[in-house]
N, C-alpha and C positions, 0 to 999 in steps of 0.2 A: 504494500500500500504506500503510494505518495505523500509526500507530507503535504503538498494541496488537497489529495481526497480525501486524507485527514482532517483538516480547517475545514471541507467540506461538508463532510459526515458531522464532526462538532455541531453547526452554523444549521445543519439540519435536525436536530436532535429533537425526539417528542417527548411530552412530559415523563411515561415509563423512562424512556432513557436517560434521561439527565438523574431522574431519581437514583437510576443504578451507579452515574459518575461518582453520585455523594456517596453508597456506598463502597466504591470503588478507593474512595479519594480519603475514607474514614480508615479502611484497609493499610493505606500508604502512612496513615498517622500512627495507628497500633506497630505496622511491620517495626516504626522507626523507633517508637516507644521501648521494644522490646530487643531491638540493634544495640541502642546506644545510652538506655538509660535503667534495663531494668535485671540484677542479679537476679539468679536463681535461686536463692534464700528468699530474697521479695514476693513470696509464694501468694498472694490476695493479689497482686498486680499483675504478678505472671499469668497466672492463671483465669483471671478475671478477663487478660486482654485477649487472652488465646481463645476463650469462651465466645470473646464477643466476634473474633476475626473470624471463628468455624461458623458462625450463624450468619456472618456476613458473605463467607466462602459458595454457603448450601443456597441462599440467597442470589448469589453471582451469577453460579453456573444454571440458573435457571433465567437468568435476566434475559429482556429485550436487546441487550445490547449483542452487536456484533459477534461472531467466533474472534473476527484478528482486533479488536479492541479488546475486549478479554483475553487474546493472548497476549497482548502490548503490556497490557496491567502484570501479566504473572511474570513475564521479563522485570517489569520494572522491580514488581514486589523484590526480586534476589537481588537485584542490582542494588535495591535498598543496604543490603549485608554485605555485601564487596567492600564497603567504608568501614565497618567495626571489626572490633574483637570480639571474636566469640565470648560471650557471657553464662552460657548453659554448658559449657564443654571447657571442661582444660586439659583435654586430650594434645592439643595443638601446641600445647611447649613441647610433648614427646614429640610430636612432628617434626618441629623443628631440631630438637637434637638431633635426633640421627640424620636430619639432613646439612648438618652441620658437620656429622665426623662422616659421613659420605666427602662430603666436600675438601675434606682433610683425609681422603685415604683412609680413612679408618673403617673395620666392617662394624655397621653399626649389632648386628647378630653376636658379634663377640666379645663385647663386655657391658656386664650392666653399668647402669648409670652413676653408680656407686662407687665402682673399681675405676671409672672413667675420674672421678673427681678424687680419688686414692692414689692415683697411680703419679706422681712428680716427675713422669716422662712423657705424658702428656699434658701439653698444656697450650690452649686452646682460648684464646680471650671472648668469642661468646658463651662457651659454655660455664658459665661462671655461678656462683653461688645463687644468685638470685633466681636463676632460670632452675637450678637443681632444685630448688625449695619448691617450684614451682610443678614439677613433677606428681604423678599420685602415682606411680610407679618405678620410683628409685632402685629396687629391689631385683625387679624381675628385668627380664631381657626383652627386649622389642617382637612384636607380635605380625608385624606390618610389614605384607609382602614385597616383591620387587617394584609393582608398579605403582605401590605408594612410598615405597625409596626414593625410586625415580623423581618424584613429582617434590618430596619434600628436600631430595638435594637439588633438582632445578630450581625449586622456591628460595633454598640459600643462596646461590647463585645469583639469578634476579635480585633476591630482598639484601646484594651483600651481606649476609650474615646478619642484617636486623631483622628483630622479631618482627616488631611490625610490617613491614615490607615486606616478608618470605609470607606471611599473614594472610597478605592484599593476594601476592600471587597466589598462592596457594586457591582462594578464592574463585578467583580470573576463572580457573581450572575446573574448577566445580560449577563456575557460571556456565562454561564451552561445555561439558559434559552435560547438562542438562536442556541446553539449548540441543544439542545432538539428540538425546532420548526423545525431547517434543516432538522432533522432526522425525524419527524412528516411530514414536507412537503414532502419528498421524497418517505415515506411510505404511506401520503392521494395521489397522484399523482399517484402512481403505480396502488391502489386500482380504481381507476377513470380510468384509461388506458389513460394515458398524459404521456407525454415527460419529465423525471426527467431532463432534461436539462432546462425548462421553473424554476425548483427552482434557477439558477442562477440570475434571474431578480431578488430576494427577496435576493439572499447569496451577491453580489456584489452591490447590489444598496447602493448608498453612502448613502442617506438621512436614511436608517437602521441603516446603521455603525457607524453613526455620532451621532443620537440622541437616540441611545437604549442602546449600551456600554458607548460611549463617553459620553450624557450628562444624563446618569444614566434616563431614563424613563422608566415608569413602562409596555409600551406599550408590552414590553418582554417577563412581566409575562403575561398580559389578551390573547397574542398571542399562547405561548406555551399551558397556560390549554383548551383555546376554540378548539383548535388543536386539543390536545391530546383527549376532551371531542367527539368532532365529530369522530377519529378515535377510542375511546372506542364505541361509539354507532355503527361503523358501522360493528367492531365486535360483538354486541348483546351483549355488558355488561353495560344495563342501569344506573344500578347503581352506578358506576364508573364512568361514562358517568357525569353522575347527581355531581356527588362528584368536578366532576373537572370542570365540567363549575360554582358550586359555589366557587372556588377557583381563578377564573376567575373576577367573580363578587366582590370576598372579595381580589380583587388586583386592580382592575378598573371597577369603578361601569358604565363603559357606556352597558358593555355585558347584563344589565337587556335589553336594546332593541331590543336583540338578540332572547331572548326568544320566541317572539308567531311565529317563523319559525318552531320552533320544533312542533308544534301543529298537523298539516296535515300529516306531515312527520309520526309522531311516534301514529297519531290516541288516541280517547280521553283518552281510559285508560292507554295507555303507558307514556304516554304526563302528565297525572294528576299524574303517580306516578315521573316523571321526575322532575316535578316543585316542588314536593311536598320535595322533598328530595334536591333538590338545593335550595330551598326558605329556609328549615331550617336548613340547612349548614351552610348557609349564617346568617342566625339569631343566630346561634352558636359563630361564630367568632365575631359576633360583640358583645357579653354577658361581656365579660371582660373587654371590653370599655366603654359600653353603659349605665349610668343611668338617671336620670330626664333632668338635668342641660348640660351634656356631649352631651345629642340627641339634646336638645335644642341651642347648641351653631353648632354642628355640621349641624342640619339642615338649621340654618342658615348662614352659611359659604356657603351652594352649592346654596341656596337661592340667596344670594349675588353676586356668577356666573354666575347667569343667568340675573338678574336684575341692576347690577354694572359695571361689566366687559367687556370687547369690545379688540377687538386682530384681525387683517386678518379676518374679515368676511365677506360674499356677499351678501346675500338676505337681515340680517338683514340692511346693510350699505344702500341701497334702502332704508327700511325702515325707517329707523332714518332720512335719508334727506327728505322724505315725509314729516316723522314729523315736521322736525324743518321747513319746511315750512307752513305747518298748525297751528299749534300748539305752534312752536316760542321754545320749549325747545326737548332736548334729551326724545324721549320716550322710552326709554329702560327698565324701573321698569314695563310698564305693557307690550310692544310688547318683551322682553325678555321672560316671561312666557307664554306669548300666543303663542310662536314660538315654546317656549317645548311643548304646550299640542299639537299644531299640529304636533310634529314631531311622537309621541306618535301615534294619529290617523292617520297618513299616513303609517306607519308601520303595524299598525296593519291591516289597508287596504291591503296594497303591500301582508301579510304573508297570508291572506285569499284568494289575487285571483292570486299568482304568477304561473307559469308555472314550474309544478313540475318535466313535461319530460325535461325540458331543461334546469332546474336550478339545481344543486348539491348542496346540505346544503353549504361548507365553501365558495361559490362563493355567495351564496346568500346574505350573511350575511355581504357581501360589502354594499349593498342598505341600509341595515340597519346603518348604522354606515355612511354612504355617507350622506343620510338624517338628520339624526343628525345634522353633520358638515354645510352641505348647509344651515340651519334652525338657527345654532348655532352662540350667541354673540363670540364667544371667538374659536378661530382655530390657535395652537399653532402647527408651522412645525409638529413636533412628532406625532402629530393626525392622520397625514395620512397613517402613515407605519404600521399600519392591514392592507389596502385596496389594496399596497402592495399585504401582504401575498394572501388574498381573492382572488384579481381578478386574482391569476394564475389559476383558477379552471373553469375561465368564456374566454368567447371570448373577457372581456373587458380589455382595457389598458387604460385608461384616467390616473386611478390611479398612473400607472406609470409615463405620463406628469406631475401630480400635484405631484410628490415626485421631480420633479425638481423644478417646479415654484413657490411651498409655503414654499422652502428656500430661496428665495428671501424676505422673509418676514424680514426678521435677515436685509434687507437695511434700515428700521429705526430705528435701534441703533447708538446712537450715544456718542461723550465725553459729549456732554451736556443735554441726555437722549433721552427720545423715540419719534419720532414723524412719524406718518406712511406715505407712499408715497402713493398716489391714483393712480399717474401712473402705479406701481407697481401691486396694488389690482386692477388695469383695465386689464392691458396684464396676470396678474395670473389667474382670473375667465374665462377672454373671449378663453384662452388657455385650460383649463379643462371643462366647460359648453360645449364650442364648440365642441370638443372631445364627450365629455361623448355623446351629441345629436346625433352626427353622430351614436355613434357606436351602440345607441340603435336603430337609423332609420334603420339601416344592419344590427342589430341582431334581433330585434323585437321581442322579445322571453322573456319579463319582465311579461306580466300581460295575466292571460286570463280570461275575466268576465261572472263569472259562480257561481252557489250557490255549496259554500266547503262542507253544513254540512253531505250531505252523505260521502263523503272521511274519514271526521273526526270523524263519526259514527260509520263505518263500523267497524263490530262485528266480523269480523275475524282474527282484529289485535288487 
């Protein structure tokens, strides 16, 4: 659109429309509110404005106004976060260190952040005291694949070694990866014969804007390459195809449970060259990081995720109270691991008897990544903005309730640290389970139990 058809369209505008600008334009005051002015202790501001932007959001995407004015607005809203520091996340000092000892040769995989500020043979003038403090992970060793390496030592580069600047870029990056998914979504959605007005649930929904620009998450990248990976394959360019879902995986290793969907789909010999070349993509990128000691501290760092760590979860939070009544302590070191091996066999079940007339690969790949999360110690808001993108493919919306109710999670921050609300993790679960139950009892079109291996056989693909 021109910027005259623009002044045009404005200069045209009937009362519905202009009413939608005001909320549009009230949008742009909250996004900025909660950029540049509001911590996540502020939990009655946070929460209050996020309330009002989702009601504003549900509101939007039904307005008279334009598709590409509403897409102009959802540009703008992230463009809004390219100027601050993240306020919900201090994830992004660890960002910046390891792109800082990338930038100085150093493998960030091979010493925690601790022996790095211990060691008096290196010495390194941004990594300094302040920024260590700044850390919630001193301890442990870096979890962050190659292709968010990559991106946080180009950001030291550009930001010369300033936080802030490595910040903006960092940002920049998340803006381009998002602008690419819109244009993916618009283009899977056509290819599907949907309603390119259904991408504005994913272009305006706040909990996107918030935690994928705003607090720099990498959910950006594994979004954009699984995208673009599903819309290479549905062009017939395997290989491609293959190239970017490991680019997916070497940015957010959750897309490995993405995998055994493609299996039926693309039939065994398409499928074995598909994994065969995303498996060693992926083994490619990590070569430069990875030796004895580096896989060793790495493996146990996602080790420690599983068996350590606890954040908004549901099923396991059932479990753990079982535990401490039988048992009298936290069982999370071994029903943490038992949760991953099952979420592992529940997928790989789902991908062998799902309903291929009525599921489309990127809607599918909700369950995948749904399962995880429901099975998972640790559900950080961010988690859930794939399922977002996914479920515009499917008749499901639950995902869209929980991209409202698992920012409510941000209500146990506080001045005097974390402490989670049960009240909270009771109306967030019974509001998404509930949902999700319904809408599988009315679509009923998940599973149909049958032997795959002739589909997967068949010799003609």
């Amino acid at each position: 659109m021109s910027f005259r058809g623009i002044i045009s369209d404005l200069i045209a505008l009937r009362p519905g429309q202009m009413s939608s600008f005001v909320l549009a334009f009230m949008s742009i005051v909250l996004y900025a509110q909660i950029a540049f002015y509001t911590p996540r202790t502020d939990t009655f501001t946070l929460l209050g404005s996020y309330a009002i932007l989702f009601l504003l959001y549900l509101i939007l995407t039904k307005s008279v106004l334009s598709f590409n004015f509403l897409l102009a607005f959802g540009i703008g809203f992230r463009l809004i976060f390219v100027f601050s520091i993240p306020s919900l996340s201090d994830d992004f000092y660890r960002f910046f260190w390891d792109g800082i000892l990338v930038n100085n040769q150093i493998n960030p995989f091979l010493y925690l952040p601790r022996e790095i500020m211990e060691n008096p043979s290196i010495t390194i003038a941004a990594l300094d005291a302040n920024l260590f403090a700044a850390l919630n992970s001193p301890d442990y060793h870096t979890v962050y694949p190659p292709v968010c390496q990559f991106i946080f030592w180009v950001s030291a580069i550009l930001g010369k070694e300033d936080l802030t600047s490595a910040v903006m870029v960092m940002k920049i990056f998340m803006l381009l990866m998002e602008i690419g998914s819109i244009i993916l979504i618009i283009k899977l959605l056509k290819i599907h014969k949907l309603k390119r007005e259904l991408a504005l649930l994913y272009i305006l929904n706040p909990l996107v804007t918030i935690e994928l620009v705003g607090n720099i998450h990498f959910e950006a990248f594994l979004i954009f390459f699984v995208l673009l990976s599903v819309y290479l394959l549905k062009k017939n360019k395997l290989a491609f195809g293959a190239m970017s879902f490991a680019l997916a995986i070497a940015s957010k290793l959750t897309p490995i449970l993405m995998l055994p969907f493609f299996l039926r789909r693309l039939k065994l010999k398409k499928a074995m060259v598909f994994y065969a070349i995303t498996l060693i993509l992926v083994g490619v990128a990590f070569v430069p990081f990875m030796g004895t000691t580096q896989f060793s501290g790495l493996s146990s760092s996602i080790g420690l995720y599983f068996a350590k760590f606890e954040f908004n979860a549901s099923i396991f939070y059932i479990i753990r109270e079982i535990g401490f009544w039988l048992k009298g302590y936290n069982v999370i070191q071994t029903a943490g691991m038992w949760l991953a091996f099952f979420t592992v066999v529940i997928v790989v079940f789902i991908s062998l008897q799902e309903n291929l007339k009525k599921q489309n690969i990127p809607g599918v790949l909700l369950w995948a990544l749904f399962i995880y999360f429901a099975l998972a110690t640790i559900v950080h808001p961010w988690y859930a903005v794939p399922l977002v993108v996914f479920c515009l493919f499917t008749k499901y919306r639950f995902p869209i309730i929980w991209s409202f109710f698992v920012f409510l999670s941000y209500a146990g921050y506080s001045v005097e640290g974390f402490q989670e609300n049960t009240f909270v993790l009771i109306v967030e679960y019974l509001a998404v389970y509930g949902v999700m139950v319904y809408e599988l009892w009315k679509n009923n079109d998940l599973i149909i139990l049958k032997n795959p291996l002739p589909e997967i056989l068949d010799s003609k693909n």
